[in-house]
PDB file of the backbone (N, CA, C, O) and the ligand in Angstrom, with CONECT records:
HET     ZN  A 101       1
ATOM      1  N   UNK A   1     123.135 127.262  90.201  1.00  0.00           N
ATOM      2  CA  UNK A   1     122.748 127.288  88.797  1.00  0.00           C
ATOM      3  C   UNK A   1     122.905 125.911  88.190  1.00  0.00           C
ATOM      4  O   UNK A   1     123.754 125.073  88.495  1.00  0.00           O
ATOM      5  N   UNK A   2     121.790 125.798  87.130  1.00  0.00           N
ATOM      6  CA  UNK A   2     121.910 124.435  86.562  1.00  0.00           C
ATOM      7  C   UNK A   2     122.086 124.561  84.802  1.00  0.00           C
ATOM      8  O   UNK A   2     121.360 124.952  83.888  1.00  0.00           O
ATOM      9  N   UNK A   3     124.186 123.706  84.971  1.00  0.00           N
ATOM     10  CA  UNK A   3     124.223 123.673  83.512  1.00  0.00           C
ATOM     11  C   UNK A   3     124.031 122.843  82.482  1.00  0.00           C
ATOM     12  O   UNK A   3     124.283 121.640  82.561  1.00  0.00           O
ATOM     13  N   UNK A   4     123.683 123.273  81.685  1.00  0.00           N
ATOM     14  CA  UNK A   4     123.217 121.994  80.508  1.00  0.00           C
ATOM     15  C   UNK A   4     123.600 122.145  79.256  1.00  0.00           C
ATOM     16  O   UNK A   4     123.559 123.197  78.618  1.00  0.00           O
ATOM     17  N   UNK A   5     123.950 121.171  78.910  1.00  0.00           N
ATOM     18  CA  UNK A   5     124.987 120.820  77.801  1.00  0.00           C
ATOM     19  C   UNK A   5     124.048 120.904  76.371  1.00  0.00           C
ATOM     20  O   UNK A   5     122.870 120.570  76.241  1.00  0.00           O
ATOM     21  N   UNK A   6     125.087 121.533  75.223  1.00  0.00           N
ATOM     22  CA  UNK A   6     124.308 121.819  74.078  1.00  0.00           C
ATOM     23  C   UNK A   6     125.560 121.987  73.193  1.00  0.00           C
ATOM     24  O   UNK A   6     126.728 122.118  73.560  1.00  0.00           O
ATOM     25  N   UNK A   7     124.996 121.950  71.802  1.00  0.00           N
ATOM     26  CA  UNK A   7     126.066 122.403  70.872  1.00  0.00           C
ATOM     27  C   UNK A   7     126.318 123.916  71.020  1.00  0.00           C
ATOM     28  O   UNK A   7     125.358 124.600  71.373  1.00  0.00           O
ATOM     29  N   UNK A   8     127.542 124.535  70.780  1.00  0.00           N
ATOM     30  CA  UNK A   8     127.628 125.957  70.941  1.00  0.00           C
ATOM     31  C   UNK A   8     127.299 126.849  69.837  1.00  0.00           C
ATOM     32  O   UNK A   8     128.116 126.885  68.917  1.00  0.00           O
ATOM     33  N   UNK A   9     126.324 127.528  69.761  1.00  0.00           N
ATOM     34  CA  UNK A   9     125.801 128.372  68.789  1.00  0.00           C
ATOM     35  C   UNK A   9     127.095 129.021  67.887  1.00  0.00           C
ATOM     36  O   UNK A   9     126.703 129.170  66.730  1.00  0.00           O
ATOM     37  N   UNK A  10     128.335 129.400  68.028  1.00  0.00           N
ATOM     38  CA  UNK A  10     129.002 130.138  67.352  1.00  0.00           C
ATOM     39  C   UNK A  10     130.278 128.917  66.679  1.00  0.00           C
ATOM     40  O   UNK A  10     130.685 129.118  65.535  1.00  0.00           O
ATOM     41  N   UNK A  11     130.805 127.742  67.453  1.00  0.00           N
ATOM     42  CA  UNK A  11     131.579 127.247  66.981  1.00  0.00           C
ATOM     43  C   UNK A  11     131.311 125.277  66.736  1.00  0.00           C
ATOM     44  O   UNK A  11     132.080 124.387  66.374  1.00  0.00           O
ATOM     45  N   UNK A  12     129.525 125.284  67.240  1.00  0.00           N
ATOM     46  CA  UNK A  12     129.087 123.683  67.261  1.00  0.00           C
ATOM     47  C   UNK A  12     129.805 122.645  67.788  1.00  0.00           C
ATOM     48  O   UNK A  12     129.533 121.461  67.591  1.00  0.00           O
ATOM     49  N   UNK A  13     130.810 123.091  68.523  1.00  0.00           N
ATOM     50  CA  UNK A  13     131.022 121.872  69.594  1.00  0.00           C
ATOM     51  C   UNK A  13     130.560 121.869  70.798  1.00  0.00           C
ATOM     52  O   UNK A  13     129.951 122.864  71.191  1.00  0.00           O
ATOM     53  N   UNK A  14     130.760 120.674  71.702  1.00  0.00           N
ATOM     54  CA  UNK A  14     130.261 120.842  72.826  1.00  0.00           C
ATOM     55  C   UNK A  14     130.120 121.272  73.667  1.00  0.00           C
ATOM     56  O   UNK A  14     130.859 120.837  74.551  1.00  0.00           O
ATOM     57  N   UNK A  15     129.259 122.262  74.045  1.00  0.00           N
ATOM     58  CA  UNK A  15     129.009 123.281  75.620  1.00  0.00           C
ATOM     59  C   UNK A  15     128.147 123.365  76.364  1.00  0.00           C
ATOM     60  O   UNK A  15     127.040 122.844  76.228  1.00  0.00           O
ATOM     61  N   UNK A  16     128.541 124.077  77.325  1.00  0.00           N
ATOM     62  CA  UNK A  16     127.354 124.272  78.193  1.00  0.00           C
ATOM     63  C   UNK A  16     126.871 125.566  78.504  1.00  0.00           C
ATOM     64  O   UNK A  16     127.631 126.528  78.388  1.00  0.00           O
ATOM     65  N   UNK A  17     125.388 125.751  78.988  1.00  0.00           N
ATOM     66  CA  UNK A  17     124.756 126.876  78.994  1.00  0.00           C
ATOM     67  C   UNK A  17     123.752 127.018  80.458  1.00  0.00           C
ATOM     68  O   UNK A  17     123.044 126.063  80.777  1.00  0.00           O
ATOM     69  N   UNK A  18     123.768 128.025  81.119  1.00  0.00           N
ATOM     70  CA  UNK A  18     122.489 128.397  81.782  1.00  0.00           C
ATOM     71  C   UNK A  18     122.391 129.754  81.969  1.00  0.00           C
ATOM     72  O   UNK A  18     123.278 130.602  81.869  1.00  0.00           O
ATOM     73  N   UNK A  19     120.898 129.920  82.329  1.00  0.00           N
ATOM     74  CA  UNK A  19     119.783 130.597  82.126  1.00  0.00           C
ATOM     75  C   UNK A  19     119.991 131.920  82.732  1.00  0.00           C
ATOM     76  O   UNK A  19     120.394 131.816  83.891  1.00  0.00           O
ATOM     77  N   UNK A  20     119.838 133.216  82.297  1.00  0.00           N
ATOM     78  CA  UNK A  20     119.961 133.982  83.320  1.00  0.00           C
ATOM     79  C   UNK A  20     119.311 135.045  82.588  1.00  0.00           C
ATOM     80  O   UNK A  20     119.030 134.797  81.415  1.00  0.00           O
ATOM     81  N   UNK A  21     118.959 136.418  83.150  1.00  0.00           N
ATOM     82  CA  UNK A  21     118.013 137.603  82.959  1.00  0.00           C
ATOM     83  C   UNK A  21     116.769 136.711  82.897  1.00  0.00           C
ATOM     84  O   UNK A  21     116.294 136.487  81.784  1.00  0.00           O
ATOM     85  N   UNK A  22     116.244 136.224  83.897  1.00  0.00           N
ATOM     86  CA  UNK A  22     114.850 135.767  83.810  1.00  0.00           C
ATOM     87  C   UNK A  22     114.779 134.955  82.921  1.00  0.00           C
ATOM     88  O   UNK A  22     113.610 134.709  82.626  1.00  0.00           O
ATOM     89  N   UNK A  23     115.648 134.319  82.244  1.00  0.00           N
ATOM     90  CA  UNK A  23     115.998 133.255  81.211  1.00  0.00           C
ATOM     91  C   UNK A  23     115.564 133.732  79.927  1.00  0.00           C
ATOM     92  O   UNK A  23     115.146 132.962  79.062  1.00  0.00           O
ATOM     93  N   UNK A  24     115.673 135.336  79.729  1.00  0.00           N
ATOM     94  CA  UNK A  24     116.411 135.801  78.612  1.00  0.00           C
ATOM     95  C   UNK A  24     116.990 135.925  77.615  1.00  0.00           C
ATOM     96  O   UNK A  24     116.879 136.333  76.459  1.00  0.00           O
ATOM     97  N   UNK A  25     117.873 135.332  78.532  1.00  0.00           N
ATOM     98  CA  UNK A  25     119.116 135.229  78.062  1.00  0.00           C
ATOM     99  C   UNK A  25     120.067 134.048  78.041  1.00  0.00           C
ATOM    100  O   UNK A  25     119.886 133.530  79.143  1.00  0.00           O
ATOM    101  N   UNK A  26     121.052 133.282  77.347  1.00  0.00           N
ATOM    102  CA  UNK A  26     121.658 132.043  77.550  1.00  0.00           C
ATOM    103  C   UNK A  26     123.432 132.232  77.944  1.00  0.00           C
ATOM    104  O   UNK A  26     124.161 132.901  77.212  1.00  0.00           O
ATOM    105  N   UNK A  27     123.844 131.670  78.951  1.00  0.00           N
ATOM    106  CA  UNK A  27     124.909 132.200  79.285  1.00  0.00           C
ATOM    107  C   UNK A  27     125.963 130.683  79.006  1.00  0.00           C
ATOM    108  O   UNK A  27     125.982 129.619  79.624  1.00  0.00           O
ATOM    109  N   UNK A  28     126.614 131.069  78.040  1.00  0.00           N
ATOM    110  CA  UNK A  28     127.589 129.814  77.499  1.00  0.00           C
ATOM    111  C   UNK A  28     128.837 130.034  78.104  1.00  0.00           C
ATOM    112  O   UNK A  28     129.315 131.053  78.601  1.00  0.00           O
ATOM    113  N   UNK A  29     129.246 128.985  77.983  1.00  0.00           N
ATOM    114  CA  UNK A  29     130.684 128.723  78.408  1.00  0.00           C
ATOM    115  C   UNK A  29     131.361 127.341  77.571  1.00  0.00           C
ATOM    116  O   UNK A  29     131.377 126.114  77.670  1.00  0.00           O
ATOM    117  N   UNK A  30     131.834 128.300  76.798  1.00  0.00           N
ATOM    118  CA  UNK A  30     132.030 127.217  75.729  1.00  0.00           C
ATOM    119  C   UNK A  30     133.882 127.167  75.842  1.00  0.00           C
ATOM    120  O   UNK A  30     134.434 128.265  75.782  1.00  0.00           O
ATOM    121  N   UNK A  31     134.848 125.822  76.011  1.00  0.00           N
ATOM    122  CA  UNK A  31     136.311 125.789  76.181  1.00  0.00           C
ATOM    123  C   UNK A  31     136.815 126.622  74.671  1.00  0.00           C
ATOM    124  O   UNK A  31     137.786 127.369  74.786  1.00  0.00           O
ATOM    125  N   UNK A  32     136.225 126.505  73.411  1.00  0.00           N
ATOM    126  CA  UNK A  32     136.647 127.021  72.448  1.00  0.00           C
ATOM    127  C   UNK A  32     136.376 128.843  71.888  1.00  0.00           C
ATOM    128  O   UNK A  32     137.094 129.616  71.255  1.00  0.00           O
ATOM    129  N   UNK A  33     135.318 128.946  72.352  1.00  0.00           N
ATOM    130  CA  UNK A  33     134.677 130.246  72.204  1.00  0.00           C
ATOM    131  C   UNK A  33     134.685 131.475  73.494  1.00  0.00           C
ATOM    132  O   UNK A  33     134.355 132.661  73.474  1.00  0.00           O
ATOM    133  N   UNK A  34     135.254 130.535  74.657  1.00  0.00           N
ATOM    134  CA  UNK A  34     135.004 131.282  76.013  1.00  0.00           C
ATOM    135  C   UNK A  34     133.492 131.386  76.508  1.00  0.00           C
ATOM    136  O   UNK A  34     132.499 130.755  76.143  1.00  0.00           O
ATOM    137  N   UNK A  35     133.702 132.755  77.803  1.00  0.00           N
ATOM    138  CA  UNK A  35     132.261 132.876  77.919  1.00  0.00           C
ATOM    139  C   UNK A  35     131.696 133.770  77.024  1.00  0.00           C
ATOM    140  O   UNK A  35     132.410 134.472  76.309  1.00  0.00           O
ATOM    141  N   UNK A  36     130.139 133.830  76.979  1.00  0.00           N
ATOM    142  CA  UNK A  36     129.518 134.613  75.866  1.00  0.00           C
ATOM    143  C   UNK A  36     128.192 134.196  76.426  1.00  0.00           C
ATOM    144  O   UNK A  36     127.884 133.251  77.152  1.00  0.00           O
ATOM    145  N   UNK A  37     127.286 135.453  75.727  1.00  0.00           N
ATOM    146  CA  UNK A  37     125.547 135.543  76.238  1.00  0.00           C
ATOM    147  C   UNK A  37     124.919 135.603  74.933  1.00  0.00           C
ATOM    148  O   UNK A  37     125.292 136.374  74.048  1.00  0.00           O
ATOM    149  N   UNK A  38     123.764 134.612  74.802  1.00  0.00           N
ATOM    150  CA  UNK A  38     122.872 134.892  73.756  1.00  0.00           C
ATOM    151  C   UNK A  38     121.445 135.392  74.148  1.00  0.00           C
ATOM    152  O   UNK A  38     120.978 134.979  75.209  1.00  0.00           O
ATOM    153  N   UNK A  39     120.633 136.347  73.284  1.00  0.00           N
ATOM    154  CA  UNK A  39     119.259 136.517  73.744  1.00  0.00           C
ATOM    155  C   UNK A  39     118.335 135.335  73.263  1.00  0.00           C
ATOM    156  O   UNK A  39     118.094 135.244  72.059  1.00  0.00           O
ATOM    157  N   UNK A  40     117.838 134.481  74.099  1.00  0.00           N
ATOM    158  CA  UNK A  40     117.149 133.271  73.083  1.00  0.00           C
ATOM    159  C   UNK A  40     116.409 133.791  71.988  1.00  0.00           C
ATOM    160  O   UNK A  40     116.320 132.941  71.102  1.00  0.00           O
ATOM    161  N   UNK A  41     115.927 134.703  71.746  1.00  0.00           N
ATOM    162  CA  UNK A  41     115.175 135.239  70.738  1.00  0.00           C
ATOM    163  C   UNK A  41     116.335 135.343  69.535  1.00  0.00           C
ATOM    164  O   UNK A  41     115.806 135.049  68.464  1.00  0.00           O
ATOM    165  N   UNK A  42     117.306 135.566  69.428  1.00  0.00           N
ATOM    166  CA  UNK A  42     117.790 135.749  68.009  1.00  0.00           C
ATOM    167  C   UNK A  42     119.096 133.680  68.113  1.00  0.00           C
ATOM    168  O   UNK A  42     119.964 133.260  67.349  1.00  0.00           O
ATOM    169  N   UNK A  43     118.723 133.305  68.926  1.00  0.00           N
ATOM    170  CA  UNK A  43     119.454 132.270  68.581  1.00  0.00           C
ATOM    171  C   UNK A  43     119.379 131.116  67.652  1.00  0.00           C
ATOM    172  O   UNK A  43     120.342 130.520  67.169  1.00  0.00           O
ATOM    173  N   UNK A  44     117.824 130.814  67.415  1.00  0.00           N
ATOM    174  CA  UNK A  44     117.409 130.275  65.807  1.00  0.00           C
ATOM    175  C   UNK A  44     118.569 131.510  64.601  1.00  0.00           C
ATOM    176  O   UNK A  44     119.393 131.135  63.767  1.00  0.00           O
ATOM    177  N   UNK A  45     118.302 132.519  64.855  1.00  0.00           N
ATOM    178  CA  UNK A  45     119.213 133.380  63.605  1.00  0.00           C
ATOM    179  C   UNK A  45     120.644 133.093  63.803  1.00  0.00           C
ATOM    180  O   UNK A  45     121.289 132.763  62.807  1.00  0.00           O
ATOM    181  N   UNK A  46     121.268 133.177  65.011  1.00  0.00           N
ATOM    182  CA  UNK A  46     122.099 133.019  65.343  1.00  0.00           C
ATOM    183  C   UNK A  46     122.632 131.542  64.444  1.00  0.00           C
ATOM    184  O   UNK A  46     123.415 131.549  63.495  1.00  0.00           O
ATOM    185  N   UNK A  47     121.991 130.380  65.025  1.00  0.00           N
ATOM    186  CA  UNK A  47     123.022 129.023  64.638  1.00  0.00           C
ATOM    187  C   UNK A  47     122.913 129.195  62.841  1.00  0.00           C
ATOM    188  O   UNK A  47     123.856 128.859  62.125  1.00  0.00           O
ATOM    189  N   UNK A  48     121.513 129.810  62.238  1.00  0.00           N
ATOM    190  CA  UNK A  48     121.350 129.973  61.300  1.00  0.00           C
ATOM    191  C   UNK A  48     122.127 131.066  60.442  1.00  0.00           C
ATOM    192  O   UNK A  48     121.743 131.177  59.278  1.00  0.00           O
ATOM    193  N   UNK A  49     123.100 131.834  60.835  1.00  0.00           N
ATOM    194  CA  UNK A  49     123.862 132.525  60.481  1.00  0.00           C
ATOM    195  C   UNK A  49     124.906 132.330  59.691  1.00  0.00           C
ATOM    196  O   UNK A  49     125.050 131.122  59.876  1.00  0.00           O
ATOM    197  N   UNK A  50     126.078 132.749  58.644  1.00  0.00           N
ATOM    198  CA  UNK A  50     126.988 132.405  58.086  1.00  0.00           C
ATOM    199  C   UNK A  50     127.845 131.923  59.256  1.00  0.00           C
ATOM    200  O   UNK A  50     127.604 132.026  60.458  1.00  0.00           O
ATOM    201  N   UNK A  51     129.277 131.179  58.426  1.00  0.00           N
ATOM    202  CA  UNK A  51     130.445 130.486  59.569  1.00  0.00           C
ATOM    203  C   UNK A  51     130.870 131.736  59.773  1.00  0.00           C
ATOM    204  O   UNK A  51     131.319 131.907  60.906  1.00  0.00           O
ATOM    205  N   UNK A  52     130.890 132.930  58.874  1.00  0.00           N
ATOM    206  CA  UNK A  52     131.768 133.659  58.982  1.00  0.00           C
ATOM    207  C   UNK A  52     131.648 135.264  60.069  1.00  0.00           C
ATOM    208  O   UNK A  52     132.425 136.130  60.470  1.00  0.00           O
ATOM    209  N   UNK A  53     130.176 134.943  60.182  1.00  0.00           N
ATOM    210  CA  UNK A  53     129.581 135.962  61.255  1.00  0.00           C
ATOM    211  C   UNK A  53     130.144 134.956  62.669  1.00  0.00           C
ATOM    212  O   UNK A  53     130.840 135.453  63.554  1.00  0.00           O
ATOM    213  N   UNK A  54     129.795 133.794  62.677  1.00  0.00           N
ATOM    214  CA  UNK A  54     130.019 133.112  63.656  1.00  0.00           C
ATOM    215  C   UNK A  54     131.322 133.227  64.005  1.00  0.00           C
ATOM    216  O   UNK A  54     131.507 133.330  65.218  1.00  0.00           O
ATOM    217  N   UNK A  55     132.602 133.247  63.081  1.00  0.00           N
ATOM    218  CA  UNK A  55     133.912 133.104  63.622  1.00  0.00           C
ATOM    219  C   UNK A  55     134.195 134.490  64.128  1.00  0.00           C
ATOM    220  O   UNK A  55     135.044 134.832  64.950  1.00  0.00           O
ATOM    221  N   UNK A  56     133.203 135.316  63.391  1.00  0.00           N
ATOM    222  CA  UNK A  56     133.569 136.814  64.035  1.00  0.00           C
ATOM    223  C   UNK A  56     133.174 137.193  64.958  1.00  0.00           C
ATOM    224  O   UNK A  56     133.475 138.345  65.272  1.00  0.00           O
ATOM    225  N   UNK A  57     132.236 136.329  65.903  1.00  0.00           N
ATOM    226  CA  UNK A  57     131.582 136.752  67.142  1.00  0.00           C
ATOM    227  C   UNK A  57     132.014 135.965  67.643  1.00  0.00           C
ATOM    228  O   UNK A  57     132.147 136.607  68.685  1.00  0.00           O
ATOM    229  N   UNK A  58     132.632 134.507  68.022  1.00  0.00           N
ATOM    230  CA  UNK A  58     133.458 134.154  68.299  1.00  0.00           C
ATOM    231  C   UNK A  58     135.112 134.821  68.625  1.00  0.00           C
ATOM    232  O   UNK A  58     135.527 134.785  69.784  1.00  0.00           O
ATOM    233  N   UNK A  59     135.970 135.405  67.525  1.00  0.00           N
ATOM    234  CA  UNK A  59     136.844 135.947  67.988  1.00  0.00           C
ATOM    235  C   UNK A  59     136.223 137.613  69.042  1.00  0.00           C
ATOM    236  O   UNK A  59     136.946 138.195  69.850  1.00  0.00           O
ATOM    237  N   UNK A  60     135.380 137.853  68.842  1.00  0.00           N
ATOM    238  CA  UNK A  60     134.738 138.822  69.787  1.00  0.00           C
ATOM    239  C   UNK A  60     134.158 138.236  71.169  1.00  0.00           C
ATOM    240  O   UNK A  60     133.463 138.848  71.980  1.00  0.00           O
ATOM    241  N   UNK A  61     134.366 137.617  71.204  1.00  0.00           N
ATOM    242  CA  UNK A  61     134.024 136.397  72.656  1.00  0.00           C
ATOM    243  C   UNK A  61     135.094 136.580  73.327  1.00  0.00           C
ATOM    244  O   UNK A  61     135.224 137.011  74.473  1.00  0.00           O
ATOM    245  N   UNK A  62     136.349 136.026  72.110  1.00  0.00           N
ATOM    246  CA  UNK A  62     137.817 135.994  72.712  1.00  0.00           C
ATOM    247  C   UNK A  62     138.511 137.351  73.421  1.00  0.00           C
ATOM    248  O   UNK A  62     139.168 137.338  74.462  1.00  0.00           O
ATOM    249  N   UNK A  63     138.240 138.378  72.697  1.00  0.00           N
ATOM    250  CA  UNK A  63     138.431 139.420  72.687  1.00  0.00           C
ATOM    251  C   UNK A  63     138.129 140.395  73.718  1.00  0.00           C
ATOM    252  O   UNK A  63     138.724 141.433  74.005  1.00  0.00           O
ATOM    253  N   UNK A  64     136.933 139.786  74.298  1.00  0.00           N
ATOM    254  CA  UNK A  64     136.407 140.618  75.749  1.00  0.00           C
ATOM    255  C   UNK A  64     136.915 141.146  76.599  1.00  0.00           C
ATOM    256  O   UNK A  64     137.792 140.349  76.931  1.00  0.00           O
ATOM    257  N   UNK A  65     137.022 142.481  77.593  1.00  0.00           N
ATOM    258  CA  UNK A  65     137.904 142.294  78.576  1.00  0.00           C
ATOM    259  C   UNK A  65     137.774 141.116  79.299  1.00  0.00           C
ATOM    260  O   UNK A  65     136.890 140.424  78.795  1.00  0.00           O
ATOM    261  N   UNK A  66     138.254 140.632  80.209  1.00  0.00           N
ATOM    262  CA  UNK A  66     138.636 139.852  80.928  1.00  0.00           C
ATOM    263  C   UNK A  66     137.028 139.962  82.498  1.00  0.00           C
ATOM    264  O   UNK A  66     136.749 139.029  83.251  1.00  0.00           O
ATOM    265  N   UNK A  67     136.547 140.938  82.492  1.00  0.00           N
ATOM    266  CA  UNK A  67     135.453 141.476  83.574  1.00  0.00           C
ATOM    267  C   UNK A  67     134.068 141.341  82.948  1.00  0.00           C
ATOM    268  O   UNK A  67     133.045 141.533  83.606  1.00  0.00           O
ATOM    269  N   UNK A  68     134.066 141.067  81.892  1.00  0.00           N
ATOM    270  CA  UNK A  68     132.859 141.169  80.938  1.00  0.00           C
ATOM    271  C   UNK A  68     132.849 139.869  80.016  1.00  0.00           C
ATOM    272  O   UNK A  68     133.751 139.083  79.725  1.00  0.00           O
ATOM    273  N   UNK A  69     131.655 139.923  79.701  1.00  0.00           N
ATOM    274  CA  UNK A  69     131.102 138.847  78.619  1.00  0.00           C
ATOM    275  C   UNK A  69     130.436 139.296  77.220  1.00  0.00           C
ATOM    276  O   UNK A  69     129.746 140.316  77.192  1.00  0.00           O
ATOM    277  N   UNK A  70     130.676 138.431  75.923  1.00  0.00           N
ATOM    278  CA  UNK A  70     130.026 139.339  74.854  1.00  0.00           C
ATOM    279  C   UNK A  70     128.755 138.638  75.008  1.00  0.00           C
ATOM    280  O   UNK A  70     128.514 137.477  75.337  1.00  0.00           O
ATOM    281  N   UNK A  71     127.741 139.953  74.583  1.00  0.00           N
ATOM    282  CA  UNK A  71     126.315 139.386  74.538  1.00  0.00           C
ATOM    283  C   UNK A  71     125.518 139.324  73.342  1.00  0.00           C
ATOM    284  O   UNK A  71     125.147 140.465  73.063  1.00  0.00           O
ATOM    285  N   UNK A  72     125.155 138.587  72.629  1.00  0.00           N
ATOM    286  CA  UNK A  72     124.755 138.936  71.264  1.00  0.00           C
ATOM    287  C   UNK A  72     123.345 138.820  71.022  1.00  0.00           C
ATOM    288  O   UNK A  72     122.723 137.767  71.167  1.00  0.00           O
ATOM    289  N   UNK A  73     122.739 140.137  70.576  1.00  0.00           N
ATOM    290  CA  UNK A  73     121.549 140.022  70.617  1.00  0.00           C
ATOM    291  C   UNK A  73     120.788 140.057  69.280  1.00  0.00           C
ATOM    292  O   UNK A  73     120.871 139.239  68.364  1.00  0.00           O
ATOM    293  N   UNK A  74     119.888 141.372  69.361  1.00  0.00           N
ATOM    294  CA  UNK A  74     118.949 140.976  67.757  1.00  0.00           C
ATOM    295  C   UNK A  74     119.180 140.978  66.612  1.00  0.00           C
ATOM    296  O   UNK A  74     118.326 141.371  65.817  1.00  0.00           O
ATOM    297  N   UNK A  75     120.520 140.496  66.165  1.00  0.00           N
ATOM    298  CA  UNK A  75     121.161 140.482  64.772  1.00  0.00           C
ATOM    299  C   UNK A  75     122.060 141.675  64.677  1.00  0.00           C
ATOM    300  O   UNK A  75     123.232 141.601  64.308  1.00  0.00           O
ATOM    301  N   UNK A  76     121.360 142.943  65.082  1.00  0.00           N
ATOM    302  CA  UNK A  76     122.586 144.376  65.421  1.00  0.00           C
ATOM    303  C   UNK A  76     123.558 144.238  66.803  1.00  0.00           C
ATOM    304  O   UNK A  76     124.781 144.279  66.938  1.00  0.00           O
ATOM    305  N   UNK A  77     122.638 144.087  67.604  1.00  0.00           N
ATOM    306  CA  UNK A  77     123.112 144.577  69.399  1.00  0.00           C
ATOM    307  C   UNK A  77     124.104 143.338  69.450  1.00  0.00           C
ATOM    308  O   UNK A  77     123.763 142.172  69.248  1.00  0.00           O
ATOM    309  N   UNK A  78     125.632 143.860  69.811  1.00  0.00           N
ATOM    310  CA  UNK A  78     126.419 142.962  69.926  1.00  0.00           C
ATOM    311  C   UNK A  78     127.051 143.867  71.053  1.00  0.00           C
ATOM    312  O   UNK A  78     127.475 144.978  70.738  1.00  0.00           O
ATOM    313  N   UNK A  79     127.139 143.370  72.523  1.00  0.00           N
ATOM    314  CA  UNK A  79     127.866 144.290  73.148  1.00  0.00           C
ATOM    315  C   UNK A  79     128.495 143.361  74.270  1.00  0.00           C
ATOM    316  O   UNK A  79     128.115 142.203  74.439  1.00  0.00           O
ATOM    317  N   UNK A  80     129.783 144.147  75.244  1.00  0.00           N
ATOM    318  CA  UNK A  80     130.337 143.465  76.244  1.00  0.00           C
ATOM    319  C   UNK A  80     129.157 144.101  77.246  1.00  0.00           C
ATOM    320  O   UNK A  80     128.541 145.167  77.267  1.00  0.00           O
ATOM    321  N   UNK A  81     129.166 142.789  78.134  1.00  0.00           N
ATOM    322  CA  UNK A  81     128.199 143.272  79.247  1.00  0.00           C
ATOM    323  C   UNK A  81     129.117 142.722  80.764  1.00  0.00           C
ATOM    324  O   UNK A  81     129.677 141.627  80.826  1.00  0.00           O
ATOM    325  N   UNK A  82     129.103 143.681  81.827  1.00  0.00           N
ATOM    326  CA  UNK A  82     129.717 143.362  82.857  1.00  0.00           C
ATOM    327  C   UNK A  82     129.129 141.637  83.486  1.00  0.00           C
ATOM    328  O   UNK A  82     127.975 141.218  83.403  1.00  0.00           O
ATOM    329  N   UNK A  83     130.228 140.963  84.042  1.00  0.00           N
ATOM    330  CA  UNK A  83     129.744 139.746  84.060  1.00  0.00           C
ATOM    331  C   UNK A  83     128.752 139.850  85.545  1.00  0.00           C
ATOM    332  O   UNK A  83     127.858 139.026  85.738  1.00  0.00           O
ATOM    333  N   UNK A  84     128.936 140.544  86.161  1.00  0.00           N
ATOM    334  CA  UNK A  84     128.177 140.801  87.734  1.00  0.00           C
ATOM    335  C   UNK A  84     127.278 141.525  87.796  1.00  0.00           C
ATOM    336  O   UNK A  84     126.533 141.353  88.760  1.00  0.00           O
ATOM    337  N   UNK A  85     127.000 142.447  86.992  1.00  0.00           N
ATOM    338  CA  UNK A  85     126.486 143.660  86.649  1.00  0.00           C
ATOM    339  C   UNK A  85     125.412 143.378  85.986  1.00  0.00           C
ATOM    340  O   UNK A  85     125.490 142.203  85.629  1.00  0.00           O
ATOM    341  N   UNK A  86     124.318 143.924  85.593  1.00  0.00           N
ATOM    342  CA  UNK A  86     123.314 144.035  84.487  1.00  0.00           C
ATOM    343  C   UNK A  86     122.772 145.453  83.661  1.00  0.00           C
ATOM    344  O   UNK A  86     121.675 145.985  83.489  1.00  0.00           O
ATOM    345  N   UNK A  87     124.697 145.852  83.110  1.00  0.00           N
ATOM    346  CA  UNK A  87     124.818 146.730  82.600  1.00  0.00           C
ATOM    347  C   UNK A  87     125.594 146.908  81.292  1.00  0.00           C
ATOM    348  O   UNK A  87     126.807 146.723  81.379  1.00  0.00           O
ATOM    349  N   UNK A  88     125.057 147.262  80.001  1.00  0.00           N
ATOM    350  CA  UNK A  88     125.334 146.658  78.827  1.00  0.00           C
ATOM    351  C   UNK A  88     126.505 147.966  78.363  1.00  0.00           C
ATOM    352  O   UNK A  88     126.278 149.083  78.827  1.00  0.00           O
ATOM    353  N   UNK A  89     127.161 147.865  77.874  1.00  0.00           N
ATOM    354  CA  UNK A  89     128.221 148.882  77.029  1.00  0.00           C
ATOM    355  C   UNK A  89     128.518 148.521  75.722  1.00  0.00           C
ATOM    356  O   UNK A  89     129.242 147.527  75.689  1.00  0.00           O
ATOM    357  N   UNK A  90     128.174 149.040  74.453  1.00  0.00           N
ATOM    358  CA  UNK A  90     128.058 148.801  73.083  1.00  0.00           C
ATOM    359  C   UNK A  90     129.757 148.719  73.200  1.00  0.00           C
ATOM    360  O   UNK A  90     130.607 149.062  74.022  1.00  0.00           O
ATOM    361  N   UNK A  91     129.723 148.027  71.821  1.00  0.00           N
ATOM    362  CA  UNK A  91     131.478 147.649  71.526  1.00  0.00           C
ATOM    363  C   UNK A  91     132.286 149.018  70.393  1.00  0.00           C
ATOM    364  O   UNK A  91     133.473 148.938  70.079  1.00  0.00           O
TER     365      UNK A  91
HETATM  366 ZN    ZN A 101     132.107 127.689  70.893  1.00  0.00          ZN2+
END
């Protein structure tokens, strides 16, 4: 996999991201936010979002089990998704 460096959608410092569900989807790994999945489709809304949605999906990043990743999708769908798996479980 090839990662590439970007600001992090939930906390704007520096991270990195690659591509996955057919590039879908954006799979971050951010040192401040942990890991976490965005659907590129809501990620214009996403950076465009309040700080305060952001710190809250952020501490929901943190929060994950430990086997899973949060995935945040069309402004509603916020769920842990198994990190091996391509199987979603609402929070
Ligand atoms: Zn972050």
């Amino acid at each position: 996999m090839e990662y590439i460096e970007e600001e992090c959608p939930l906390c704007d410092r520096i991270s990195k991201f690659y591509f996955v569900d057919h590039d879908n989807r954006k799979f971050y790994r951010c040192e401040y936010c942990t890991d976490f999945q965005v659907y590129i489709n809501v990620e214009d809304i996403l950076r465009n979002s309040t700080d305060t949605l952001k710190r809250q999906l952020s501490k929901a990043s943190h929060e994950s089990p430990h086997d899973k990743v949060l995935a945040i999708g069309d402004g509603k769908v916020v769920s842990n998704i198994f990190r091996t798996f391509d199987f979603e479980v609402a929070v």
